[in-house]
C-alpha positions in Angstrom: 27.7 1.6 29.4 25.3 -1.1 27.0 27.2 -3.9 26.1 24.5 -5.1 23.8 24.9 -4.7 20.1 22.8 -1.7 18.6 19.7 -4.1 17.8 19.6 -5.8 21.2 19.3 -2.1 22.9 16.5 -1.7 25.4 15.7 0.7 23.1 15.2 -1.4 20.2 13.2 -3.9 21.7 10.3 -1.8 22.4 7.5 -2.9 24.8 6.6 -7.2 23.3 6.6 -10.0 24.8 9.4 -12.2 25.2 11.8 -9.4 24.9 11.5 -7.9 28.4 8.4 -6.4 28.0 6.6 -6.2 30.8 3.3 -6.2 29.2 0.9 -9.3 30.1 -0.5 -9.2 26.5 1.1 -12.0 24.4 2.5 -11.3 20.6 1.2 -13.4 17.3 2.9 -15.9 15.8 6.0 -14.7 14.5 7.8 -16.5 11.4 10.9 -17.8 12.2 13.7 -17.7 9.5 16.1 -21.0 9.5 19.4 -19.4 9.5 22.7 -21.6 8.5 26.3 -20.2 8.8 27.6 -19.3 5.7 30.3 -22.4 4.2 33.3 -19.8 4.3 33.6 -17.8 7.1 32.1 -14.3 8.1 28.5 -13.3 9.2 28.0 -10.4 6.3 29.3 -10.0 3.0 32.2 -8.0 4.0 33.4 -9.5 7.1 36.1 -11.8 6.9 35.5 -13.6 10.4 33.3 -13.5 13.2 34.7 -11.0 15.9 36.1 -12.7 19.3 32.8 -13.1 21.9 34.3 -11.2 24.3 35.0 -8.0 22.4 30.9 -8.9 21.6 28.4 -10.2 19.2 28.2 -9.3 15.9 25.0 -7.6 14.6 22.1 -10.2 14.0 19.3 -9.6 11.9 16.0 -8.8 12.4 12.8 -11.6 12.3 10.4 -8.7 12.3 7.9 -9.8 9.5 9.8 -12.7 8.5 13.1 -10.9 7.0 16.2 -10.0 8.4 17.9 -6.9 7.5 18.5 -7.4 3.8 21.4 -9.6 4.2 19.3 -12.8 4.4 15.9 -11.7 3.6 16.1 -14.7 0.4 15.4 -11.9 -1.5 18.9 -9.9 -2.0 22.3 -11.3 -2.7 22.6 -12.7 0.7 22.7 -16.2 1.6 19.1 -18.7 1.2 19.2 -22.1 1.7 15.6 -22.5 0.7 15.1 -24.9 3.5 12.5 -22.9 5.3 9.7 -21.7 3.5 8.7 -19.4 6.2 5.5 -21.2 7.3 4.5 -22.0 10.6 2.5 -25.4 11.8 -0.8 -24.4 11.8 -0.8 -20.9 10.5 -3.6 -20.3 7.7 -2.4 -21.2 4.6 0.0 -23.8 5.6 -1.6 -26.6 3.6 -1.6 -29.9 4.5 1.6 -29.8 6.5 0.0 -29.5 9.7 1.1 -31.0 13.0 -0.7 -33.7 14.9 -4.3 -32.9 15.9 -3.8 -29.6 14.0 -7.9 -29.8 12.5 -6.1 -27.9 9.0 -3.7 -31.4 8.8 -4.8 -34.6 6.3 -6.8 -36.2 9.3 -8.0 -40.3 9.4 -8.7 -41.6 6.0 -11.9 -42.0 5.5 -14.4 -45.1 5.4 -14.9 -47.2 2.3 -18.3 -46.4 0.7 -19.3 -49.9 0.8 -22.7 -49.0 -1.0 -21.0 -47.3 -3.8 -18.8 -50.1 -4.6 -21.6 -52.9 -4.4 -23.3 -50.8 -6.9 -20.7 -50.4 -9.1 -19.5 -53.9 -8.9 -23.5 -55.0 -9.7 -23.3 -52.9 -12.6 -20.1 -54.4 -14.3 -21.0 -57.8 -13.8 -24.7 -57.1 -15.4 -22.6 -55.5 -18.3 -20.4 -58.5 -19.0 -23.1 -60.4 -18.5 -25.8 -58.6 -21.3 -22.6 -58.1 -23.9 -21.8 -62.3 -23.4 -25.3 -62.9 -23.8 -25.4 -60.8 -27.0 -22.5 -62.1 -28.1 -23.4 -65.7 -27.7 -26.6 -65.0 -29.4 -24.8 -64.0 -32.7 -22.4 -66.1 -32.6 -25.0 -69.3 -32.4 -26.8 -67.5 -34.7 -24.5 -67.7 -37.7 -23.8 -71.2 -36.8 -27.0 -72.2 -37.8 -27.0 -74.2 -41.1 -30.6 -72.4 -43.1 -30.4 -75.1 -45.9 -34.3 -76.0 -46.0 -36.7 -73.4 -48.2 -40.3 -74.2 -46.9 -41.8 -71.7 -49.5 -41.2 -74.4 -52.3 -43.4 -76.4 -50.8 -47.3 -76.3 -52.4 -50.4 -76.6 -51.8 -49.9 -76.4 -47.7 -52.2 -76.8 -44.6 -53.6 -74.0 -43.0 -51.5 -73.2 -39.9 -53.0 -74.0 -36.6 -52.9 -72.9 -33.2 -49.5 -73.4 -31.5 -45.6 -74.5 -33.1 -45.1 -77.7 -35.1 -41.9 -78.8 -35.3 -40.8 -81.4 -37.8 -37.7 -83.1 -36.4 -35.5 -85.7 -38.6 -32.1 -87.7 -38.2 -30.3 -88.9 -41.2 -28.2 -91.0 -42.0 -26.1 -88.5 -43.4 -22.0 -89.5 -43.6 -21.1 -86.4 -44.7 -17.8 -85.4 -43.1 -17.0 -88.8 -41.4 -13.6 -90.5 -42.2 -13.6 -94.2 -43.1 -12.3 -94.8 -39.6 -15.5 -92.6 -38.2 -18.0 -94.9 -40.4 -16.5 -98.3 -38.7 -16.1 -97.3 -35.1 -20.3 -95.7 -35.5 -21.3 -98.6 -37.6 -23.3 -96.6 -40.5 -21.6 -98.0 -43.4 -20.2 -96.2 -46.4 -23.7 -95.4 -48.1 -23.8 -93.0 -50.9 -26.4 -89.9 -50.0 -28.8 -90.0 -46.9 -31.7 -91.2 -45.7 -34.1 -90.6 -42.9 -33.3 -92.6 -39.9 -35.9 -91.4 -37.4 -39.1 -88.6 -38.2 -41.3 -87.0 -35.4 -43.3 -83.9 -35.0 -42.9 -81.9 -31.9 -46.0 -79.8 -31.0 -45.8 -77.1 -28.8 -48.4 -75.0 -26.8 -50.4 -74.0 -24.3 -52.0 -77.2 -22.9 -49.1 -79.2 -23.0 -46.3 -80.5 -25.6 -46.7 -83.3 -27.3 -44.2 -85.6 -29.3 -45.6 -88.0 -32.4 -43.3 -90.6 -34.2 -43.4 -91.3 -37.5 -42.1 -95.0 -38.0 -40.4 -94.8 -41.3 -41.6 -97.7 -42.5 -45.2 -95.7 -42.9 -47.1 -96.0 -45.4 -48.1 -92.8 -47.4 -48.5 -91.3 -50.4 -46.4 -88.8 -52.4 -48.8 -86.1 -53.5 -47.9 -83.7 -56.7 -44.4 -81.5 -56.0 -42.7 -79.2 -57.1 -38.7 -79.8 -57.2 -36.3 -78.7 -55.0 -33.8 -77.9 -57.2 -35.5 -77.9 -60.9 -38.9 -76.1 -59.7 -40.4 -78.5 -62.0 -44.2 -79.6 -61.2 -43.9 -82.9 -60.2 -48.2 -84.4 -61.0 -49.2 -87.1 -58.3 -49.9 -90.4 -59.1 -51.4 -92.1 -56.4 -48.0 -93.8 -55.4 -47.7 -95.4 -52.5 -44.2 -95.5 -50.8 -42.5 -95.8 -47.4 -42.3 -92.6 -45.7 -38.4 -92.5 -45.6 -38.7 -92.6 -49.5 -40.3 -89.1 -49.6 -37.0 -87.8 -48.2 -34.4 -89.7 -50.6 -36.4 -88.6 -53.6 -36.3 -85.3 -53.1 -34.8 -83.9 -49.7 -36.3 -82.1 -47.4 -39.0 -79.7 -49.1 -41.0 -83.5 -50.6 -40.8 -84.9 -47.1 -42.4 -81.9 -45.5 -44.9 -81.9 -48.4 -45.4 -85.5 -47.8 -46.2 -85.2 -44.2 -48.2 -82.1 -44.5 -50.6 -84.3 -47.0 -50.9 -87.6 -45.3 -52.1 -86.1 -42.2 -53.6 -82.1 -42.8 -51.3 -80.6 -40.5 -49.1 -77.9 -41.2 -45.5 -77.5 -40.2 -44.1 -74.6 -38.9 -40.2 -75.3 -38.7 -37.8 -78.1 -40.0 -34.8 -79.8 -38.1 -32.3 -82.2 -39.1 -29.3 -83.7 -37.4 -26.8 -86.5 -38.7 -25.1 -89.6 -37.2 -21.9 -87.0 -36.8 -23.6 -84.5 -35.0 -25.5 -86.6 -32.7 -22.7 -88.6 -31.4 -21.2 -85.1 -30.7 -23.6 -83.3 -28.9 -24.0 -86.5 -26.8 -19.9 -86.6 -25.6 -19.7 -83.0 -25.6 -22.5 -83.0 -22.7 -20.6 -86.2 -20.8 -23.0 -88.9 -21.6 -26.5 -89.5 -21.0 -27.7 -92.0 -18.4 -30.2 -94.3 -19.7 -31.9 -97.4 -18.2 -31.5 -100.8 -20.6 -34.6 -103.0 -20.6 -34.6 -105.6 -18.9 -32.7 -108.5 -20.8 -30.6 -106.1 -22.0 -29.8 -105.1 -26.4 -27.6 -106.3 -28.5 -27.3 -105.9 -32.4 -24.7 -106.3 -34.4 -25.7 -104.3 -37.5 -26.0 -100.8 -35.0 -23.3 -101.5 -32.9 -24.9 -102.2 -29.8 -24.3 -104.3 -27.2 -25.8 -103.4 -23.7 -26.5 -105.0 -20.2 -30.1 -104.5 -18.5 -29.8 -101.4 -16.2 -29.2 -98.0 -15.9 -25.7 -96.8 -17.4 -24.0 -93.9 -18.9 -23.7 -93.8 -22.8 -20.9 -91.9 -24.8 -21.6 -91.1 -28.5 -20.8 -93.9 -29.9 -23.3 -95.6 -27.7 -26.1 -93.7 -27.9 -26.4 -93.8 -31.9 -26.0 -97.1 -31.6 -29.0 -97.4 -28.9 -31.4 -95.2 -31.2 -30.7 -96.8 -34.1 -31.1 -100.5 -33.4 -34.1 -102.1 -34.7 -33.5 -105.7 -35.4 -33.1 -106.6 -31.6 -36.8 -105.7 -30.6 -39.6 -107.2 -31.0 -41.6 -104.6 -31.8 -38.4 -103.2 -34.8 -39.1 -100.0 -35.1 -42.2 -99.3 -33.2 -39.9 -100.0 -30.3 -37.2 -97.9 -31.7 -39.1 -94.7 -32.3 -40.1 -95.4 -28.2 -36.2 -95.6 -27.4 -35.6 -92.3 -29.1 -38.4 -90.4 -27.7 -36.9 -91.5 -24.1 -33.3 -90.6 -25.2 -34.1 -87.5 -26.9 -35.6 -86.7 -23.4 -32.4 -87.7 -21.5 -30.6 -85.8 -23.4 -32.6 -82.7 -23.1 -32.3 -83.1 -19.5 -29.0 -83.7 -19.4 -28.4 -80.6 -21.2 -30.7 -78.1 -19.2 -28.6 -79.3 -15.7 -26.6 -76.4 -14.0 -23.5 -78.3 -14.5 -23.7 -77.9 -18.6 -25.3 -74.4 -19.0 -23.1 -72.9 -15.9 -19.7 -74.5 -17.2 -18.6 -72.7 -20.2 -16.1 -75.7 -20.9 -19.0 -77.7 -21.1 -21.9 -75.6 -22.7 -20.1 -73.9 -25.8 -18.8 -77.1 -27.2 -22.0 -78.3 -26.3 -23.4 -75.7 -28.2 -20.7 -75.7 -31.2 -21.5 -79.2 -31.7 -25.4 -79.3 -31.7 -25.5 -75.9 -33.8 -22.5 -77.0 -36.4 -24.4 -80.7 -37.4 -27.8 -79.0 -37.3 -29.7 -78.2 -40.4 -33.2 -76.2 -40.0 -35.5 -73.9 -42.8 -34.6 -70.0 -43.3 -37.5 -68.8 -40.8 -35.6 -70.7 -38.0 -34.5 -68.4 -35.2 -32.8 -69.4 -32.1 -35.7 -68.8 -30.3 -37.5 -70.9 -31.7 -34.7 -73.7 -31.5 -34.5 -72.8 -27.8 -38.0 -73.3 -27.7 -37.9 -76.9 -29.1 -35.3 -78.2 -26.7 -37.1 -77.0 -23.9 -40.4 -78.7 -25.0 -38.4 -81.5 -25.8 -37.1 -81.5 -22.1 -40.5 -81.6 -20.7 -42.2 -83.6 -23.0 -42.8 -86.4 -20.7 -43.5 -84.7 -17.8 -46.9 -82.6 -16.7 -48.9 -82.2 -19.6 -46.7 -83.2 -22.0 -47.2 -86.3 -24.0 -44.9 -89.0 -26.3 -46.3 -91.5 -28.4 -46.8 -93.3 -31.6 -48.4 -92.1 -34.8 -51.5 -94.6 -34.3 -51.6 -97.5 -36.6 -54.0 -100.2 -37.8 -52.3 -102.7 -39.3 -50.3 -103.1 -42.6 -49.7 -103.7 -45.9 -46.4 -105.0 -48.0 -44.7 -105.1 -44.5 -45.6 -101.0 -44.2 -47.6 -99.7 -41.7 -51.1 -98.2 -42.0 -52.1 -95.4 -40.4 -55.0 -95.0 -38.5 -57.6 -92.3 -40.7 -60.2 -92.5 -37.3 -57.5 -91.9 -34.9 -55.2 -89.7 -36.6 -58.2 -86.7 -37.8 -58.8 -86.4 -34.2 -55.2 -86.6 -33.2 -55.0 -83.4 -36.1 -57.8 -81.5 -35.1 -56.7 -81.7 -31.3 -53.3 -80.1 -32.5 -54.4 -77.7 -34.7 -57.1 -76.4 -32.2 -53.9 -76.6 -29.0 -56.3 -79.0 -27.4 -54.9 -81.4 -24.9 -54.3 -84.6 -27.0 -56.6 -87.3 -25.7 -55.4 -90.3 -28.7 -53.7 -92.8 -27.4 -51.3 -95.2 -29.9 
C-alpha cells in the first residue's frame, strides 16, 4: 500500500531530477512559488483544518510552470501574498535584481569622465566670463557723460596720422558740499575753469604727452557759440589759454588749441576736483616721491615731507594743483601732473585693482561718473588713453612741456620754431625729437 498523497505517487513524479529520477540529466530552473499558511486555518478553501500528520499530508500543489493547482496560482480566488513575483536570481528577464557577481546585476559604478567635466567646467566659466565682460561694457558705457559736441567747432585742422587726445581738469565744484570745498581747498567759485590742459598723442612710434601751461599765451580765433550758434568774428585778442575755456566751454578751447598750434584733435576729456580725488581713494592711493625739500602751500592744501609716500584724494589734488611753492609755478606744476597722472595709471593697471572687483568697479564708477568726453567717445578709445597714459614715460613714450621762449604780460610765449616741428612730427606719427 502507498502512503503518499496522490501527487507524491511514483507515478506522478515521472522520470526528473530531484524527484527520484534516476536520470543523470539535470532539470532547468524551476520557479519557486513563496507559499504562506493561510491566517485562519485550513490548507484549501473548504477545509476547516489541516488533517492529523499521522493519518497523512494533505494534498500540496503543484510548482510545475510556476502555479500550483488553481488554489494559489495568484490568479483565482485563492490566497497571494504578492511577495514573490516568481523570478529567479539570474534568470533572463530579472532586471537589475541580480545576485552578486551575477554579470545581468548593476555592477561597479563607473569612473568619472574627468575630461568631460574639465570641458564643461571651461565652458561655463568662459560663459560668465564673456556675458560680465558684455555686461560691464554697457554698463561703463552709459556712464559716460557725452556733453562735448566737436562738430560746432569751425574751421578745423586736417586730421593727422595717429589719436590726439585733449585732456583738461577743471576746477569744476559742481556737486561738492560746503564741507567738500574746505576739506579740498577749491573755494566756493561760481562756474569753472581749467586747472591743468595737455594733449595726449597716441601711435605707432611711441606716445607722447604735451602740457599746455595755462598761463599760455594764445589767441582766440573767430567761433561759433556753443549754445547761441552765433559767429563769433576774431579780433586778434590775445588772452591766457585758460580764458578760451571760461568764455565759452569746451567747443572755444578746442578751437583755440586747434588754431594756435595746426593740430587737430580727435577726442575731448574732462575731469573735476570731485572726480579726481575719487578715482584716486577708490584705487587706495598713489605712491609718489616728494622732491627733495619737500612742498608746502597753503592756498592747495599741501603740506608734504621729501620722500616717497602714499597720497589719498585729498592729497593728491592738493599735490597737482600747487603752484605757488615752486619755483618754476606752473611749469613745475604741469611736470608734477604728468608724473602723477602716470602713477596713477600704473596704479590702476596693477593685478590687485583690475582682479578685485571691490576695487575695480568703484574704481571704475568713480572715473566714469566725474568724466566728461565729446559724443564720438567710445570706451575704446578711453581704454586706449589710459593705457598710453600708463606708458607714457616708458620705452618710446615721451612727457614734456609745450616749448616756450619767453613772455609777455607775465604769459608765456610759445615757441613758433619749436612747436611747427613738434606739429608736423605728430601729425606725420613721427618719433618726436623737440625737446622743452
Amino acid at each position: 500500500m502507498n502512503d503518499w498523497p496522490e501527487a507524491w505517487s511514483d507515478d506522478n513524479r515521472g522520470n526528473r531530477y530531484g524527484r527520484g529520477s534516476a536520470g543523470a540529466q539535470p532539470e532547468s530552473a524551476r520557479v519557486m512559488r513563496q507559499v504562506r499558511r493561510p491566517a485562519s486555518g485550513g490548507y484549501g478553501g473548504s477545509n476547516p483544518s489541516a488533517p492529523p500528520y499521522g493519518n497523512g499530508v494533505p494534498q500540496q500543489p503543484s510548482y510545475v510552470n510556476g502555479s500550483g493547482d488553481g488554489s494559489y496560482d495568484g490568479h483565482g480566488g485563492g490566497y497571494d501574498s504578492g511577495y514573490n513575483t516568481g523570478q529567479v536570481y539570474g534568470a533572463p528577464g530579472g532586471g537589475d535584481h541580480g545576485g552578486p557577481g551575477d554579470p545581468g546585476g548593476r555592477g561597479p559604478r563607473p569612473a568619472p569622465n574627468w575630461r568631460k567635466r574639465i570641458k564643461w567646467t571651461a565652458i561655463t566659466v568662459v560663459t560668465v566670463l564673456v556675458a560680465t565682460t558684455i555686461g560691464t561694457y554697457f554698463w561703463a558705457d552709459s556712464k559716460l557723460n557725452r556733453d562735448v559736441d566737436l562738430s560746432k567747432v569751425i574751421d578745423r585742422p586736417e586730421t593727422g596720422e595717429g589719436t590726439n587726445y585733449l585732456i583738461v581738469g577743471s576746477d569744476s565744484r559742481a556737486g561738492m558740499s560746503a564741507e567738500e570745498k574746505k576739506k579740498l581747498h577749491t573755494g566756493s567759485a561760481e562756474g569753472k575753469r581749467t586747472d591743468s590742459m595737455m594733449i595726449l598723442h597716441t601711435g605707432s612710434n611711441g606716445d607722447t604727452l604735451i602740457s599746455l601751461p595755462r598761463d599760455s599765451n594764445v589767441e582766440i580765433p573767430t567761433y561759433k557759440g556753443s549754445e547761441s550758434g552765433k559767429t563769433y568774428e576774431g579780433t586778434g585778442r590775445q588772452v591766457k589759454l585758460n580764458a578760451a575755456y571760461a568764455e565759452d566751454g569746451p567747443e572755444l578751447l578746442v578751437r583755440t588749441v586747434e588754431y594756435n598750434t595746426g593740430l587737430h584733435i580727435d577726442h575731448y576729456v574732462e575731469i573735476g576736483f570731485a572726480g579726481f580725488a575719487n578715482i584716486v581713494d577708490a584705487v587706495g592711493g598713489v605712491e609718489i616721491e616728494i622732491p627733495k625739500g619737500g612742498m608746502k602751500d597753503t592756498k592747495s592744501g599741501a603740506d608734504f615731507e621729501a620722500g616717497k609716500q602714499t597720497l589719498n584724494g585729498e592729497q593728491a589734488l592738493a599735490f597737482v594743483r600747487t603752484r605757488y611753492a615752486l619755483a618754476g609755478s606752473d611749469l613745475d606744476r604741469t611736470k608734477n601732473q604728468q608724473k602723477f597722472l602716470n602713477a596713477l595709471a600704473n596704479q590702476v593697471a596693477t593685478p590687485s585693482t583690475i582682479l578685485n572687483p571691490f576695487k575695480l568697479y568703484p574704481t571704475m564708477g568713480s572715473g566714469l561718473d566725474s568724466l566728461v568726453v565729446d559724443k564720438d567717445m567710445g570706451l575704446y578709445d578711453l581704454a586706449k588713453m589710459f593705457w598710453a597714459m600708463k606708458g607714457v614715460n616708458g620705452g618710446d613714450g615721451k612727457s614734456m612741456n609745450m616749448p616756450t621762449s619767453g613772455s609777455v604780460n607775465g604769459n608765456l610765449i610759445w615757441d613758433k620754431t619749436k612747436l611747427k616741428t613738434l606739429v608736423d612730427e605728430l601729425k606725420n606719427d613721427e618719433k618726436v625729437t623737440v625737446s622743452d
